[in-house]
MMTF fields as JSON, N, C-alpha, C and O atoms, coordinates in Angstrom:
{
  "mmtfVersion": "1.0.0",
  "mmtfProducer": "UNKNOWN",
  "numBonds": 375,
  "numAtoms": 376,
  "numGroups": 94,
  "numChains": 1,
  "numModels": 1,
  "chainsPerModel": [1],
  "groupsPerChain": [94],
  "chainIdList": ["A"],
  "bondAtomList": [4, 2, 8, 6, 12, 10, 16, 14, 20, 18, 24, 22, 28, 26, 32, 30, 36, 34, 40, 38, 44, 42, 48, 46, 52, 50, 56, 54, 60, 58, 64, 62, 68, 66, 72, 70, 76, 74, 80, 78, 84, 82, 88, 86, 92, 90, 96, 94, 100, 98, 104, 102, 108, 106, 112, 110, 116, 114, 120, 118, 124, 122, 128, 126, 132, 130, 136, 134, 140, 138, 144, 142, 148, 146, 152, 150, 156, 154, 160, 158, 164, 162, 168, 166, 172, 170, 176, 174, 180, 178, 184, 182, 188, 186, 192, 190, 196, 194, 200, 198, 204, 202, 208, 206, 212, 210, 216, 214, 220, 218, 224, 222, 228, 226, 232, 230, 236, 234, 240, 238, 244, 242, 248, 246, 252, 250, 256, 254, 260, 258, 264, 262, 268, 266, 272, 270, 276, 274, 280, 278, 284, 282, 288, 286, 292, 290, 296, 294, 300, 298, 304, 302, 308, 306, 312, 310, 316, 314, 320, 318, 324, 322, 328, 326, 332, 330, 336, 334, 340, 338, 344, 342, 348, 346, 352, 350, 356, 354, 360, 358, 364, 362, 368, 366, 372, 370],
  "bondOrderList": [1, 1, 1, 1, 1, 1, 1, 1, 1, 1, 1, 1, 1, 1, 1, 1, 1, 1, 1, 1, 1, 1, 1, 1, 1, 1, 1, 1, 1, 1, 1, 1, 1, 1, 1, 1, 1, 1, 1, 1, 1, 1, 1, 1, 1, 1, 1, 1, 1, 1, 1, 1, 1, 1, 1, 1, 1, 1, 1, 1, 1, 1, 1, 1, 1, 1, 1, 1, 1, 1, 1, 1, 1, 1, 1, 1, 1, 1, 1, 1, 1, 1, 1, 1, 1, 1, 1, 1, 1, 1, 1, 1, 1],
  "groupList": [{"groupName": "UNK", "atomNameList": ["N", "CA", "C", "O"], "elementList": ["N", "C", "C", "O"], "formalChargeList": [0, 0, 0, 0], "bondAtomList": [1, 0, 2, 1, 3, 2], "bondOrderList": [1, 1, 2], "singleLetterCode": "X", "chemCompType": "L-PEPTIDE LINKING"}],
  "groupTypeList": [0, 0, 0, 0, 0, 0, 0, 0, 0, 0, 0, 0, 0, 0, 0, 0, 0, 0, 0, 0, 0, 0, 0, 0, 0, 0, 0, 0, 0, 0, 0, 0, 0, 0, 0, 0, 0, 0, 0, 0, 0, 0, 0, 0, 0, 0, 0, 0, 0, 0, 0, 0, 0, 0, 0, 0, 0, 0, 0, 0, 0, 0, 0, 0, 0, 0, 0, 0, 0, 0, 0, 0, 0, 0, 0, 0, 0, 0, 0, 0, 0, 0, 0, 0, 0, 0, 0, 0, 0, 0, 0, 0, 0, 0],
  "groupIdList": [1, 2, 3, 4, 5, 6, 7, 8, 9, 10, 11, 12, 13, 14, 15, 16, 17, 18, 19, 20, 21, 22, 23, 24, 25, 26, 27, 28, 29, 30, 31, 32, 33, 34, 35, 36, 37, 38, 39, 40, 41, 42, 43, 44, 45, 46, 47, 48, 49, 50, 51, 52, 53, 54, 55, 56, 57, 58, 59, 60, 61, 62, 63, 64, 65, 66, 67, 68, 69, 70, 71, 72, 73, 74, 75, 76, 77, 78, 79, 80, 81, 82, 83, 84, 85, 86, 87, 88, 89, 90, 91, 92, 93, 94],
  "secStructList": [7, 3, 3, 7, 7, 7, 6, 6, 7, 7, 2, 2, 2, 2, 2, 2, 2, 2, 2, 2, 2, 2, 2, 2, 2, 2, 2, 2, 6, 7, 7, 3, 3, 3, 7, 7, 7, 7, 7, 1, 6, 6, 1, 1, 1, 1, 7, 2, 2, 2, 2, 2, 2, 2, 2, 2, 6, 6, 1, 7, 2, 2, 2, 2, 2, 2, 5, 7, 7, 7, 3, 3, 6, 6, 6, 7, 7, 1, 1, 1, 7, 7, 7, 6, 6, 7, 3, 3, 3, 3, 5, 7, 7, 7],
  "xCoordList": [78.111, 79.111, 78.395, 77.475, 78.917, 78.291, 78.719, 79.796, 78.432, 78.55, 78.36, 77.362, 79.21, 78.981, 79.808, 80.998, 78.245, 78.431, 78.4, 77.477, 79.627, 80.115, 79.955, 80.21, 79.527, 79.619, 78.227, 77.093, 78.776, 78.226, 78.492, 78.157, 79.039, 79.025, 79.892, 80.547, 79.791, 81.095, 82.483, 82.722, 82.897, 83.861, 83.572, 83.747, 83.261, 82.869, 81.105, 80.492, 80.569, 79.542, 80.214, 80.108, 80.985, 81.853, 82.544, 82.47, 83.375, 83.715, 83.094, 83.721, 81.877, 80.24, 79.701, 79.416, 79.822, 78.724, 80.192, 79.847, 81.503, 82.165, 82.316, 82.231, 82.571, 82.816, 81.662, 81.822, 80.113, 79.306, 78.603, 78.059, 79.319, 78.824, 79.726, 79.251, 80.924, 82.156, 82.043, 82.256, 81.682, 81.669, 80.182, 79.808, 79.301, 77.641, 78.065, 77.75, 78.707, 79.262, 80.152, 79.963, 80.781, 82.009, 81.097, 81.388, 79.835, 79.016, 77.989, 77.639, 77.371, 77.254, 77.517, 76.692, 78.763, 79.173, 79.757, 80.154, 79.697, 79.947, 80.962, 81.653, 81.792, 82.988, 84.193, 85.214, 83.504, 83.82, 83.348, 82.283, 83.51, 83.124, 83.913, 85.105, 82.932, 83.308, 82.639, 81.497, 84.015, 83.801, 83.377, 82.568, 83.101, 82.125, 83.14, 82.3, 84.094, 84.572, 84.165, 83.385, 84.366, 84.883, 86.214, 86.738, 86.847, 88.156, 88.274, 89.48, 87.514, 88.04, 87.581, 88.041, 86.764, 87.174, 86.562, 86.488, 85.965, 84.546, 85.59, 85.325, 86.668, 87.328, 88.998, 89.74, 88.634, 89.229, 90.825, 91.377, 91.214, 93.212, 93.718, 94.789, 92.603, 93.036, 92.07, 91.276, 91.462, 90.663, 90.293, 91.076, 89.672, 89.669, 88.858, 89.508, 87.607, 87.406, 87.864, 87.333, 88.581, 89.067, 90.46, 90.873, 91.236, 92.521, 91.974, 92.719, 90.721, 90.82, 90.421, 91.232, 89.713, 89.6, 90.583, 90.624, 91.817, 92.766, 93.439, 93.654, 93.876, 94.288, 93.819, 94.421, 92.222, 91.867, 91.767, 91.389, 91.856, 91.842, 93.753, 94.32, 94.252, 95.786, 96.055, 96.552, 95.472, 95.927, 94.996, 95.315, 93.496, 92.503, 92.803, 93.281, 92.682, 92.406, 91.21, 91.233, 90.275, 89.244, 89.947, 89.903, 90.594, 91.351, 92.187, 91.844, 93.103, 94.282, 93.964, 94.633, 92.854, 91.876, 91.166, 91.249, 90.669, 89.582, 89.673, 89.045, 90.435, 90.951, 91.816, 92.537, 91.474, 92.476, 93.435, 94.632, 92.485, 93.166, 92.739, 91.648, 92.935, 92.7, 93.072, 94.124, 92.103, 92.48, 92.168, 90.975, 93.087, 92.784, 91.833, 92.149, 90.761, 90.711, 91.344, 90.993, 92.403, 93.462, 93.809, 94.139, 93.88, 94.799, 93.842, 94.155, 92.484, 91.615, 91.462, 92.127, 90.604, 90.412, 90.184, 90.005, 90.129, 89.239, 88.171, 87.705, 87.293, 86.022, 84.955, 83.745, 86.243, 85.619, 86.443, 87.25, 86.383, 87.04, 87.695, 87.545, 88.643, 89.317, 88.232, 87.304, 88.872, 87.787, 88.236, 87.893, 89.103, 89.656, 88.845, 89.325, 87.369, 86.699, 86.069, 85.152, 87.176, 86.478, 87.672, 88.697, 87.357, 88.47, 87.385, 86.343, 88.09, 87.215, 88.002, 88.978, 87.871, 88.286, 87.826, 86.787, 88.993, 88.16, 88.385, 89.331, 86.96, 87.309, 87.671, 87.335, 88.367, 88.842, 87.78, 87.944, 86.759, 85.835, 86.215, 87.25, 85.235, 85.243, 86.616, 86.633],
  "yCoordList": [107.705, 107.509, 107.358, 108.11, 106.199, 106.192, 106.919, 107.359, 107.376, 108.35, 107.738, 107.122, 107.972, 107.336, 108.436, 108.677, 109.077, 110.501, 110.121, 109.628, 110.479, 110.132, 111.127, 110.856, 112.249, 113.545, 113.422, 112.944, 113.889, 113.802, 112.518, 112.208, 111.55, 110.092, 109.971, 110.911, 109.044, 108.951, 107.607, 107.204, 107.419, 106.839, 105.444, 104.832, 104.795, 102.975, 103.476, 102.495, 104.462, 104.375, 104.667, 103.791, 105.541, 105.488, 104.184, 103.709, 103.939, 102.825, 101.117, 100.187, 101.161, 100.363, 100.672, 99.97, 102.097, 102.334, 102.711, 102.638, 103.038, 102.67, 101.691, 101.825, 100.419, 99.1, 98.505, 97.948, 98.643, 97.889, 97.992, 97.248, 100.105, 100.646, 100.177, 99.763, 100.28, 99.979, 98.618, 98.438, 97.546, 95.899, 95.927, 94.772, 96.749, 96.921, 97.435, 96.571, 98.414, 99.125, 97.871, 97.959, 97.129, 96.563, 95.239, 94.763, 94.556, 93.77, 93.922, 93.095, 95.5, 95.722, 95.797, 95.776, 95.886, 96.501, 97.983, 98.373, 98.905, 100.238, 100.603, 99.805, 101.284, 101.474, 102.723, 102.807, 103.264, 104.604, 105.335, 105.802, 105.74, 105.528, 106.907, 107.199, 107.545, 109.492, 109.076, 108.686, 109.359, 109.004, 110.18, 110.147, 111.226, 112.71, 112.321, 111.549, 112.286, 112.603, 113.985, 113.979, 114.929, 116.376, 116.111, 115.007, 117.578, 118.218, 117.885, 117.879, 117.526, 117.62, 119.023, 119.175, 119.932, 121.072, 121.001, 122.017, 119.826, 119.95, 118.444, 117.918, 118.324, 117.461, 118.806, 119.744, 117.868, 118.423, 118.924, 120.023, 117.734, 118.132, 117.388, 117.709, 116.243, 115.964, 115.719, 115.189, 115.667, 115.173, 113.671, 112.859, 113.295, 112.369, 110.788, 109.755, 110.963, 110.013, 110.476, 109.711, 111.346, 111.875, 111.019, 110.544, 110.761, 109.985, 108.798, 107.913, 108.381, 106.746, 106.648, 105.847, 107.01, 106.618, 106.464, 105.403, 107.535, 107.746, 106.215, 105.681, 105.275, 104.511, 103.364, 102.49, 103.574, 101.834, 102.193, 101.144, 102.701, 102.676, 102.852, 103.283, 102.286, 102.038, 100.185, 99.245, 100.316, 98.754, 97.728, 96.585, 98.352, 97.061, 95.934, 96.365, 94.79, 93.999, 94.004, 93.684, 94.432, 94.8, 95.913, 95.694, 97.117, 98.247, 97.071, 96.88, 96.341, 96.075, 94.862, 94.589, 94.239, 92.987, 93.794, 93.222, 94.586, 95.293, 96.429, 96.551, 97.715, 99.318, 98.757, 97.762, 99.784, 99.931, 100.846, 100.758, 102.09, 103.459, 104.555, 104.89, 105.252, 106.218, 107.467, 107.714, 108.35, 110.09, 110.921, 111.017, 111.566, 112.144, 113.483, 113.972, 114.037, 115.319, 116.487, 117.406, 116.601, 117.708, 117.782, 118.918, 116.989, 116.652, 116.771, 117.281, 116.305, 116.421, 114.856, 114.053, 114.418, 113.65, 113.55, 114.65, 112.588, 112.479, 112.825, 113.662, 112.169, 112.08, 113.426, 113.626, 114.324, 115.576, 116.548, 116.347, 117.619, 118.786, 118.396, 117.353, 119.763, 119.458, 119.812, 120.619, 118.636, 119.357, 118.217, 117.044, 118.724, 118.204, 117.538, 116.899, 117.8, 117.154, 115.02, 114.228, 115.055, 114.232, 113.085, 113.527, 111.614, 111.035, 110.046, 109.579, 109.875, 109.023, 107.799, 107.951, 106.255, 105.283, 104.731, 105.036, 103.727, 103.041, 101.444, 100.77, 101.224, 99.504, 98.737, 99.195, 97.449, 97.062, 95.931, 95.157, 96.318, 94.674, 93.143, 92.477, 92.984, 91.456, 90.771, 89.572],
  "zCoordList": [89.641, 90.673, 92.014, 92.334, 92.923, 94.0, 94.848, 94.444, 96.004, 96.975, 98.65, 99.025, 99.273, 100.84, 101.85, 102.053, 102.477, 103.308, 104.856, 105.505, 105.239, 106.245, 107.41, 108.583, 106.974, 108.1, 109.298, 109.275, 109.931, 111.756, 112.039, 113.182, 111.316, 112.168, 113.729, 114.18, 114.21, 115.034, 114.231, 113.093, 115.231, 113.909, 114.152, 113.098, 114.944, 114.499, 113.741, 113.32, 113.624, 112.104, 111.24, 110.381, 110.893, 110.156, 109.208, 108.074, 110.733, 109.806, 109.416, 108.908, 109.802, 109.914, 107.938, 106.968, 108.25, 106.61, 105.811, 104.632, 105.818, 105.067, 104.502, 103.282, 104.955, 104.949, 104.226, 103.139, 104.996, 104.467, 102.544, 101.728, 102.696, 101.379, 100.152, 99.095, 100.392, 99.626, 99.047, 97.848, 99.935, 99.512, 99.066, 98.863, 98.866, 98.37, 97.463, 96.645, 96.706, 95.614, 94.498, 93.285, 94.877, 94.589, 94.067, 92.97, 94.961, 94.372, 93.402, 92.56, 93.684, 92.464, 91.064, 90.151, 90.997, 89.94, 89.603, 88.505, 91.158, 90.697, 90.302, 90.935, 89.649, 89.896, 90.629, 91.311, 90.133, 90.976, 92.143, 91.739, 93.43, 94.638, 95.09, 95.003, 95.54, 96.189, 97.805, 98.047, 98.978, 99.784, 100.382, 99.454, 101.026, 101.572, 103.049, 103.511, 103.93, 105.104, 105.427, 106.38, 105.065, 105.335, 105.788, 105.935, 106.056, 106.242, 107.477, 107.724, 108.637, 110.085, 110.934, 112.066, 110.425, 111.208, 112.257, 112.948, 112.674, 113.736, 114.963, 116.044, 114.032, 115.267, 116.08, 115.785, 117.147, 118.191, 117.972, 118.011, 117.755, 117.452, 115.768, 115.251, 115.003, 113.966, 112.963, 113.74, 111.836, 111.242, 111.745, 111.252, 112.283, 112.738, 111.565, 111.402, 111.01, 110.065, 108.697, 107.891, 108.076, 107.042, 107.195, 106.137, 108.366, 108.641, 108.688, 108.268, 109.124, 109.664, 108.059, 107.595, 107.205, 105.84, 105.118, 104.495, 104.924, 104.372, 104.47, 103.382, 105.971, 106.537, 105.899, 105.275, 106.256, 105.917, 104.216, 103.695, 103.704, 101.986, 101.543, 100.539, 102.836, 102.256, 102.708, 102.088, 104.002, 105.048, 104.605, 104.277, 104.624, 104.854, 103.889, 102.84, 103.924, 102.852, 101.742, 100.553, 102.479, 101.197, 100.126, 98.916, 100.673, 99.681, 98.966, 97.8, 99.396, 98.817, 97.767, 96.771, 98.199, 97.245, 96.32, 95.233, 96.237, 95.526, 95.049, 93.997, 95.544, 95.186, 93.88, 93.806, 92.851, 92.048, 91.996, 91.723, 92.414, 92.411, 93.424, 92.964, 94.443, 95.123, 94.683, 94.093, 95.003, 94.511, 95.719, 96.008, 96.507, 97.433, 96.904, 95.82, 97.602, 96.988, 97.015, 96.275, 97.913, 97.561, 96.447, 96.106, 95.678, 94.113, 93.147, 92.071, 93.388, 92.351, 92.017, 92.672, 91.015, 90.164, 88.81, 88.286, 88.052, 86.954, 87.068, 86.294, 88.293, 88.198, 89.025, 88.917, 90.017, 90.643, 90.283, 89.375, 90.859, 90.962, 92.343, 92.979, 92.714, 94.176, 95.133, 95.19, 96.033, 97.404, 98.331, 98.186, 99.375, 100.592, 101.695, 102.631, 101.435, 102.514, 101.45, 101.664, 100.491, 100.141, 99.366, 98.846, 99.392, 98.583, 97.9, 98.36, 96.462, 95.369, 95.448, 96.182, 94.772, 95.044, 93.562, 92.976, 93.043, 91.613, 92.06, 92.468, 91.748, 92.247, 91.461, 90.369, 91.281, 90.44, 89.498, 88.555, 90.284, 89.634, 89.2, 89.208, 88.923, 88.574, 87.793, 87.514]
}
C-alpha cells in the first residue's frame, strides 16, 4: 500500500504532494493509497489539511475520474485499523 505523509506541511505543499503522489500512484498501478493528514490538533480553529483532503477527494476531478472508493479513518477500513488522523482511497485503475 502506498502511503503519502502530509504532516508539518503547509497547505499549498499539501496540496502540491497530494496531487502529484496520487496521479504517481494511479500511473503506476497502485491501488490502494493511505493518505497520513493527522487529526488537526496543531491547527488553530479547524483541522485544516485533514478538511482540504476530505474536500478535494469528494470535488476534484482527478477523485471523481479515478477514486473508486474512500474510507475515512474514523470508520476504519479494509485495509487499516481506525485512526482519524488518516483517510485510505482505492483507485480505480486502468
Amino acid at each position: 500500500m502506498e502511503s503519502i505523509d502530509l504532516h508539518g506541511l503547509t497547505l499549498d505543499k499539501a496540496k502540491e504532494r497530494l496531487e502529484k503522489r496520487l496521479l504517481s500512484a494511479d500511473q503506476y498501478g497502485e491501488r490502494v493509497v493511505r493518505i497520513i493528514h493527522g487529526q488537526g490538533k496543531h491547527s488553530e480553529v479547524f483541522p485544516v489539511i485533514k478538511s482540504f483532503v476530505r474536500r478535494w477527494l469528494e470535488e476534484s476531478v482527478f477523485a471523481q475520474e479515478r477514486i473508486a472508493s474512500v474510507f475515512r479513518g474514523e470508520d476504519g477500513s479494509p485495509y487499516t485499523t481506525v485512526n482519524p488522523g488518516e483517510t485510505v482511497v482505492v483507485l480505480k485503475g486502468k
